[in-house]
C-alpha positions as CSV (number, residue, x, y, z in Angstrom):
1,X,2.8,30.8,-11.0
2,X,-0.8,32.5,-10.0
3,X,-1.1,36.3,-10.2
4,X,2.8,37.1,-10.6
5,X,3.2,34.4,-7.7
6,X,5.8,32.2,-7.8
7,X,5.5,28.8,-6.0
8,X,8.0,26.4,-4.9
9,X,6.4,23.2,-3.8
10,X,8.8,21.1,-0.7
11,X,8.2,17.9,0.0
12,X,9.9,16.4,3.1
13,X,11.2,12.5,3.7
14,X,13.2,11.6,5.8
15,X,14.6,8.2,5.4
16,X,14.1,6.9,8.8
17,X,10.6,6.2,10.3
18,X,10.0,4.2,13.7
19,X,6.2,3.2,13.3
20,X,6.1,2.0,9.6
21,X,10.1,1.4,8.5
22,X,11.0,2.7,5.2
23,X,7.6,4.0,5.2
24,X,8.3,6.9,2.2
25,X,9.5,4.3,-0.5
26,X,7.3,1.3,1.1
27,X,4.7,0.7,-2.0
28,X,1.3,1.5,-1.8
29,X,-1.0,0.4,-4.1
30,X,2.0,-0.5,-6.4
31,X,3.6,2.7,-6.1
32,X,6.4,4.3,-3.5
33,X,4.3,6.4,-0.5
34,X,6.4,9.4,-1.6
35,X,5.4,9.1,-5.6
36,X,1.8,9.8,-4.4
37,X,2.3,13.1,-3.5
38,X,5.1,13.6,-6.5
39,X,2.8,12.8,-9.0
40,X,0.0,15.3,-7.9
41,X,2.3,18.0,-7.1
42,X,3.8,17.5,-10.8
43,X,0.3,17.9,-12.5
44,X,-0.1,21.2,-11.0
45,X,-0.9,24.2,-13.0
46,X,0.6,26.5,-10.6
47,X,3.3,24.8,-9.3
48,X,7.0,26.4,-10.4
49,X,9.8,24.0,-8.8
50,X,8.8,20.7,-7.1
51,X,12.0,19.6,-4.6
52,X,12.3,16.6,-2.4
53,X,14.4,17.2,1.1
54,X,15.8,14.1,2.2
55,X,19.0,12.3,4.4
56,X,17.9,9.1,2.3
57,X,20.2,8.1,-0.7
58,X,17.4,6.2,-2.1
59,X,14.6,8.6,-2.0
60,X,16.5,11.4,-3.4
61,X,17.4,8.9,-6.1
62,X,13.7,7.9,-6.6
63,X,12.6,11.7,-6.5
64,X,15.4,12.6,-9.2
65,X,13.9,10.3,-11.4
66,X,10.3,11.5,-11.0
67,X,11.5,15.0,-11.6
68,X,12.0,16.5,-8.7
69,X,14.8,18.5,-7.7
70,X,16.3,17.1,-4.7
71,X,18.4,18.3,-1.1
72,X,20.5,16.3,0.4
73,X,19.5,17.1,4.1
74,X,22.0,16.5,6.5
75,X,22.1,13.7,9.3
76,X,21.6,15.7,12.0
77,X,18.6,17.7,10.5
78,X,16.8,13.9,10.2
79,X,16.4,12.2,13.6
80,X,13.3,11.4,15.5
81,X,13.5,14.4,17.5
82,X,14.2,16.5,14.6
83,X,11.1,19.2,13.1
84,X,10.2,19.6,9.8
85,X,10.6,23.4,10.2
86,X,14.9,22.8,10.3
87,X,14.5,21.2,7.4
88,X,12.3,23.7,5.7
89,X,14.3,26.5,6.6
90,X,17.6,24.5,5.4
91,X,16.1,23.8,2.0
92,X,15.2,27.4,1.2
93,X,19.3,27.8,2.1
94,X,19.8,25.5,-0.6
95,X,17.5,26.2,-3.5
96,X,19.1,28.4,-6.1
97,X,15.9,30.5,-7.3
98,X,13.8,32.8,-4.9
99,X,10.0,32.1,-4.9
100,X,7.2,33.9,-3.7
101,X,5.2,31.1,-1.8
102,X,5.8,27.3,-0.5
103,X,3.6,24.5,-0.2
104,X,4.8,22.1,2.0
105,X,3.6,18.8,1.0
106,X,4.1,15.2,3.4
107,X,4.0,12.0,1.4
108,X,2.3,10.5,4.6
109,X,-1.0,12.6,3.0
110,X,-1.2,10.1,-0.6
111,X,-4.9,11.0,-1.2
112,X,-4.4,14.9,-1.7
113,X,-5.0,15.8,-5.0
114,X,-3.7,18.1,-7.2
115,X,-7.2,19.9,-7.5
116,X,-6.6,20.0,-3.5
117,X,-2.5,21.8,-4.0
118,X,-4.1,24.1,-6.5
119,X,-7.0,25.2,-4.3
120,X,-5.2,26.3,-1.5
121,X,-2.7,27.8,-3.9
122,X,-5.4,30.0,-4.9
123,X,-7.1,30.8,-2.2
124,X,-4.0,31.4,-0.6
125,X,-2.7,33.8,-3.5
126,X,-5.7,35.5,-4.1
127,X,-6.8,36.5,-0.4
128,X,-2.5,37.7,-0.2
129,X,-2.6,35.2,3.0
130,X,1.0,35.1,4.5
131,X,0.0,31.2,6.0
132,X,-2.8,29.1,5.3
133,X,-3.2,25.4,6.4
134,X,-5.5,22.9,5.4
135,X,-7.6,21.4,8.6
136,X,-10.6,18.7,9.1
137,X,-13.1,19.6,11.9
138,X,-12.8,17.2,14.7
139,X,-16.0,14.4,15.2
140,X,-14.9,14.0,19.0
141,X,-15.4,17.8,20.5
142,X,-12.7,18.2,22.8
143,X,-15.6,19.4,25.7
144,X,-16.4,15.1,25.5
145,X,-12.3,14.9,26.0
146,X,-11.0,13.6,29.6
147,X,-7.3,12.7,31.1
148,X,-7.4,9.9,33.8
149,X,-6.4,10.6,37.2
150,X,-6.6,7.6,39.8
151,X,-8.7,5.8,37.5
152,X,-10.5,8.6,37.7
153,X,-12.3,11.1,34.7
154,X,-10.9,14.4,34.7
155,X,-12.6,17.3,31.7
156,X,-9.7,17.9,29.9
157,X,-10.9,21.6,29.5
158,X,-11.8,23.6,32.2
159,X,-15.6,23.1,33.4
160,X,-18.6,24.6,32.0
161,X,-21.7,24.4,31.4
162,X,-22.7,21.4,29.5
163,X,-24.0,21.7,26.1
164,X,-25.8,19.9,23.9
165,X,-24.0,18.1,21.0
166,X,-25.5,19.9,18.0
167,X,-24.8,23.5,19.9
168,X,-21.2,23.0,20.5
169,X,-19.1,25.6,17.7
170,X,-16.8,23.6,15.2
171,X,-13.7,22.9,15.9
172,X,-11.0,21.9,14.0
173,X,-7.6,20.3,13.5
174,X,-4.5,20.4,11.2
175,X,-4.7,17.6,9.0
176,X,-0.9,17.7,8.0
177,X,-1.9,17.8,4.3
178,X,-1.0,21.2,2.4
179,X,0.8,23.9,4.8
180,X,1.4,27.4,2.4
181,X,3.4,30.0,3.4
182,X,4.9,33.1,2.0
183,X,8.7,32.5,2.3
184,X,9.2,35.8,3.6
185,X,7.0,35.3,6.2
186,X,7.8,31.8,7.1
187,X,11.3,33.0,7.6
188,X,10.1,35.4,10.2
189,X,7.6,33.2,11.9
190,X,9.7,30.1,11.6
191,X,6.2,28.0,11.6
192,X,2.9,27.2,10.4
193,X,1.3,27.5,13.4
194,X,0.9,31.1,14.1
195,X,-2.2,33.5,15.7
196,X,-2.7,34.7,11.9
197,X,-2.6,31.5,10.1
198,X,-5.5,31.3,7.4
199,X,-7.7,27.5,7.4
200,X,-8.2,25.5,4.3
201,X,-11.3,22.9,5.6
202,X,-11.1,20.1,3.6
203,X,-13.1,17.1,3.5
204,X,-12.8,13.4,2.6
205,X,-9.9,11.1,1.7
206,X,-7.3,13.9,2.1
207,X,-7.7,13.9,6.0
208,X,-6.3,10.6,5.9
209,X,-2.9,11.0,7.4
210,X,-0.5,7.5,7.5
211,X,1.5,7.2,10.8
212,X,0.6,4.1,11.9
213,X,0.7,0.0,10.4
214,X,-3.3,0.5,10.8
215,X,-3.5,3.6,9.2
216,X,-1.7,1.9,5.9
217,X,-3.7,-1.0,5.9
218,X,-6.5,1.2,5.5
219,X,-5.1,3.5,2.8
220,X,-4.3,0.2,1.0
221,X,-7.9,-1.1,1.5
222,X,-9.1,2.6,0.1
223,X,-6.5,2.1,-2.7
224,X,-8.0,-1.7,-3.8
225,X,-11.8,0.3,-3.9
226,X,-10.3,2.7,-6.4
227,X,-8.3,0.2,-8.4
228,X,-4.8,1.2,-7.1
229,X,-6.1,5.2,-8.4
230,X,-6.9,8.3,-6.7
């Protein structure tokens, strides 16, 4: 709690996953991808209720045993079509206890810390922002982006005029790390990506985001430069 702010932190996992199977209990530097993001979520000094929303016996078992509250989330709120907002929204039907805020936390994120969940707690509480999500500004600007047609380059945006490198504005994408919303809000809006969403820039290791057998093997290198720590 922050300022009379209570704070329920959700973490989703679903138990299927095409690209990297089993990919939320698979071990990581010794350690079930999931019990990353348990472990810094449970050192938080903000944090009220940590709960795990899941269709997978074994991860909710795994997550009970770390602490975590868990929801069983049914089979037809878990397939590859399905978005993490159903889910969201059927948790916050489940829970018993009203809270204030929630921090939606992936376990495909491992290297967000808990010094990164309490900062854009705060800044969140503090400012009264009704969503804030943490983004990473983009290296490729999307003016040097193109579709192909024919074999052809097409600009992906619409032409202008050219500018150099160094005088193109920031941009910036959502890095799937740390979503916060308040619940009333969230219930209203339905998702995180609205005209009056607050950005958390972050920087680093926490932009890392695992969807892909590459993108493990190079959390797991990370992992082996650190000692199998964050």
């Amino acid at each position: 709690m922050l300022e009379g702010k209570s704070v329920i932190a959700l973490i989703t996992a679903r138990g299927g996953s095409k690209g990297i199977p089993g990919k939320n209990i698979k071990k990581l530097s010794g350690k079930p991808l999931i019990q990353w993001t348990i472990e810094a979520a449970r050192n938080s000094k903000i944090i009220d209720q940590l709960a795990v929303t899941s269709d997978s016996e074994e991860i909710l078992e795994l997550s009970h045993s770390l602490g975590c509250e868990t929801i069983r989330r049914p089979g037809s709120l878990a397939l590859d079509e399905s978005g993490s907002m159903e889910a969201i929204l059927h948790a916050l039907t489940s829970i018993s206890s009203s809270y204030d805020y929630l921090i939606l936390l992936q376990p495909t994120s491992p290297f967000r810390s808990t010094s990164d969940i309490d900062g854009i707690l705060k800044e969140a509480i503090t400012t009264n922002s009704e969503i804030m999500v943490s983004v990473c500004r983009l290296k490729s600007h999307p003016m040097f982006i193109y579709e192909i047609h024919d074999g052809e380059l097409k600009s992906f945006l619409p032409k202008k005029e050219q500018l150099r490198r160094q005088d193109m504005p920031p941009v910036f994408v959502h890095n799937g790390a740390l979503y916060v919303a308040k619940i009333e809000a969230l219930l209203i809006e339905q998702s995180f990506n609205v005209p009056n969403a607050k950005a958390y820039v972050t920087e680093g290791r926490i932009n890392i985001d695992i969807d892909t057998p590459d993108d493990w093997n190079y959390a797991e290198f990370l992992m082996s430069e650190k000692g199998g720590s964050l």
